[in-house]
C-alpha positions in Angstrom: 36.8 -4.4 9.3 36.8 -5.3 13.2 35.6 -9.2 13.7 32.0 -9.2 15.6 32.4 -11.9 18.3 29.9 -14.4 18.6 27.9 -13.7 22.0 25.1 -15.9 23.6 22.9 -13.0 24.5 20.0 -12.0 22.4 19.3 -8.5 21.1 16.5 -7.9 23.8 19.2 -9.2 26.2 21.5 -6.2 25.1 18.0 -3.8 24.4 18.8 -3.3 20.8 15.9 -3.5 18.6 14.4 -6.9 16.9 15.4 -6.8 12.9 14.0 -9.2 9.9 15.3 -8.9 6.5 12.0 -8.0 4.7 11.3 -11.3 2.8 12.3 -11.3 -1.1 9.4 -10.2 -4.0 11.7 -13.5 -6.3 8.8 -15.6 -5.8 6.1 -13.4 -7.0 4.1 -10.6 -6.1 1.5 -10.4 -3.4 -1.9 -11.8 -4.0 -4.0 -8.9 -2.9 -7.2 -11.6 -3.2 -6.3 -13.9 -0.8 -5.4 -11.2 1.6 -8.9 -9.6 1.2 -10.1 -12.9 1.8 -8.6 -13.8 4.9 -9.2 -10.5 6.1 -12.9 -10.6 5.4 -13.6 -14.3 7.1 -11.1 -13.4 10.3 -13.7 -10.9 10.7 -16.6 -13.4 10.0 -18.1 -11.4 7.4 -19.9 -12.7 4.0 -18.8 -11.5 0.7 -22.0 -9.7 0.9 -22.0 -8.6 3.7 -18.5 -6.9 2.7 -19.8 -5.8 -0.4 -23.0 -3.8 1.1 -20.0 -2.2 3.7 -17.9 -1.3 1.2 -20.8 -0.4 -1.7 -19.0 -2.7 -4.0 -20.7 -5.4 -5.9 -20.5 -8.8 -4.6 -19.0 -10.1 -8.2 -16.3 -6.9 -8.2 -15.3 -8.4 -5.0 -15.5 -12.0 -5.7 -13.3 -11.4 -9.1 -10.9 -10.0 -7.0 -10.6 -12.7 -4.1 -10.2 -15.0 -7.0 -7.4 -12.9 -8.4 -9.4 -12.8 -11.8 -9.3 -8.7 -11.5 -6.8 -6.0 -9.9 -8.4 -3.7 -7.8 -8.1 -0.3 -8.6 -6.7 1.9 -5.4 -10.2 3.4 -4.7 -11.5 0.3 -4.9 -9.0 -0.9 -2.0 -9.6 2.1 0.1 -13.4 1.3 -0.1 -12.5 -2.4 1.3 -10.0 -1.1 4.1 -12.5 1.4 5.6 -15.4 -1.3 5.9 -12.8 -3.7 6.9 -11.1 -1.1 9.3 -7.7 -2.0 8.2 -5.0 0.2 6.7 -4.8 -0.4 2.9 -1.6 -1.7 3.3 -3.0 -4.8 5.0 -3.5 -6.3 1.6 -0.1 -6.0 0.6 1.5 -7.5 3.4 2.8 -11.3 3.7 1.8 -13.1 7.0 5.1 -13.2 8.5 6.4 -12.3 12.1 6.3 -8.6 12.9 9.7 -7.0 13.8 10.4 -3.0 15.0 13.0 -2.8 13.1 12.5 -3.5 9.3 15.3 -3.6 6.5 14.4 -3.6 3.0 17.2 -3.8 -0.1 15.5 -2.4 -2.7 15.8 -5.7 -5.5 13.7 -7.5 -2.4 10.5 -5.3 -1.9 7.1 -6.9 -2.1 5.2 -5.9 -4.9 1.1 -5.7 -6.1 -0.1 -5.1 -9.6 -2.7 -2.5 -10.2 -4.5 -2.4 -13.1 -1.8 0.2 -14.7 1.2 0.2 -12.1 2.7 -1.5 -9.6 2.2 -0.5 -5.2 5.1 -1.8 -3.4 4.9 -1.1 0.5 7.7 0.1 2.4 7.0 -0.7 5.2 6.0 -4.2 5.3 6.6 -6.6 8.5 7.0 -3.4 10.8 5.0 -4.3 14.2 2.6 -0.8 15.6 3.2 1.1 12.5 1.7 4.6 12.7 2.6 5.9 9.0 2.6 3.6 5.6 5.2 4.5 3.3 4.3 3.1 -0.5 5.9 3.3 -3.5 3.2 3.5 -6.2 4.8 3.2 -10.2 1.9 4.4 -13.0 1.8 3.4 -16.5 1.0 6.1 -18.8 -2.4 7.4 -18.2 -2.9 5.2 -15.2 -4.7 6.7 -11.9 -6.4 5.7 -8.5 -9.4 5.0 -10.1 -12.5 6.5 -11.7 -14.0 7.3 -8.1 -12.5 9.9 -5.3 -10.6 8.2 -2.6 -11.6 9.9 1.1 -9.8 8.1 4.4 -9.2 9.4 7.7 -5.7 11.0 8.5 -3.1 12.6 6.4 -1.3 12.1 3.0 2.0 12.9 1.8 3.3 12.5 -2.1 6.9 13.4 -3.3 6.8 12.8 -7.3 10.5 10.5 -8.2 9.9 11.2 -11.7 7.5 11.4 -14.8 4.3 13.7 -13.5 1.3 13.0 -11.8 -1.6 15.0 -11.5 -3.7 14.7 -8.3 -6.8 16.3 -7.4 -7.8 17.3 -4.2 -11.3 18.6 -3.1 -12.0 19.7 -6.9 -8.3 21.4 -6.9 -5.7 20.2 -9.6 -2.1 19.7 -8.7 0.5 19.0 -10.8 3.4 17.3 -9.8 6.9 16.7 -11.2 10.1 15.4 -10.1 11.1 16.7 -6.8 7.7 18.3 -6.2 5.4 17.2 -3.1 1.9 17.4 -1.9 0.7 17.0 1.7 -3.2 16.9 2.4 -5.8 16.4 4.7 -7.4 12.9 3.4 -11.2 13.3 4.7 -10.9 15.3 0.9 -11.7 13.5 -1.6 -8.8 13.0 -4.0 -6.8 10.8 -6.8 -4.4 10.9 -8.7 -3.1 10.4 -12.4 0.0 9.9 -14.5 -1.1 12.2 -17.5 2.4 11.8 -19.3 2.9 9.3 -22.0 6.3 7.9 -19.8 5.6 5.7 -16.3 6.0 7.9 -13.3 6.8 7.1 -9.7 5.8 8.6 -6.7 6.7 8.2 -3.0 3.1 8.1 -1.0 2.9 8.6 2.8 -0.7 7.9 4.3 -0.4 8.7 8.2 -3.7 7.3 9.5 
């Protein structure tokens, strides 16, 4: 393997892109509740004031800024739109924002759902115009009891198990392999109605 000589330019010196190792998931997983928090008073709003926005109950969202509950993904969506932030801003470490993003797959952030795991993939990447997640799903676990609706597209490839979504009223099944792209202004959700965890690959594109 050729030696790479030490140089005292900088990458923007020689127009190659900035790159950060996404930080390791080793020291827990992201605390969805102090991220709603933060987002909510850099916007200066009350926890009521949030919770009439989002038509949420002020003690759903104080249980989960206190991390005594995981929100459901509905339940997220509900918060992002009356925030105006992509979901994925509750998943995301405050660290430095890079344009180049590398992630080994033993160091990916991680949040709990009440029945699953949501890992973003695309965590630390500065102007992002998709957000790639990697959603795991207990047996019988879903989205959530109420219909998700967002602006923009989404995009699901099912890794394995199967996962049934429903789109405007319309059931899809998915297994391994099989994918499902859809305007998101539907309302939607999904469900792992195996008795094995599945996995899916989830693409929103805001």
């Amino acid at each position: 393997m050729a030696k790479i000589n030490s140089s005292p330019h900088s990458a923007r010196d020689l127009h190659m892109p900035e790159f950060r190792e996404c930080p390791s998931s080793q020291s827990g997983k992201v605390d969805v509740g102090a991220r709603l928090r933060t987002l909510r008073e850099g916007r200066q709003l009350s926890i009521r004031a949030l919770a009439e926005a989002s038509g949420l109950a002020v003690n759903t969202l104080s249980l989960i800024e206190n991390g005594k509950t995981s929100p459901s993904v509905s339940t997220l969506q509900q918060v992002a739109v009356a925030l105006s932030v992509p979901i994925t801003s509750f998943f995301e470490p405050d660290s430095p924002r890079s344009r180049v993003v590398f992630m080994p797959a033993n160091q990916r952030t991680a949040t709990g759902l009440p029945h699953g795991i949501l890992s973003d993939l695309g965590a630390g990447l500065a102007q992002r115009s998709i957000e790639p997640l990697l959603i795991t799903l207990d047996p019988g676990a879903g989205s959530g009891s109420q219909s998700i609706v967002h602006p923009g597209q989404e995009f699901v490839f099912c890794l394995e198990g199967r996962i049934q979504y429903t789109v405007d009223g319309q059931i899809y099944q998915l297994g391994p392999g099989d994918s499902l792209i859809f305007e998101s202004t539907l309302p939607h959700g999904w469900e792992n109605i195996e008795s094995t965890p599945a996995q899916a690959l989830l693409v929103l594109c805001p």
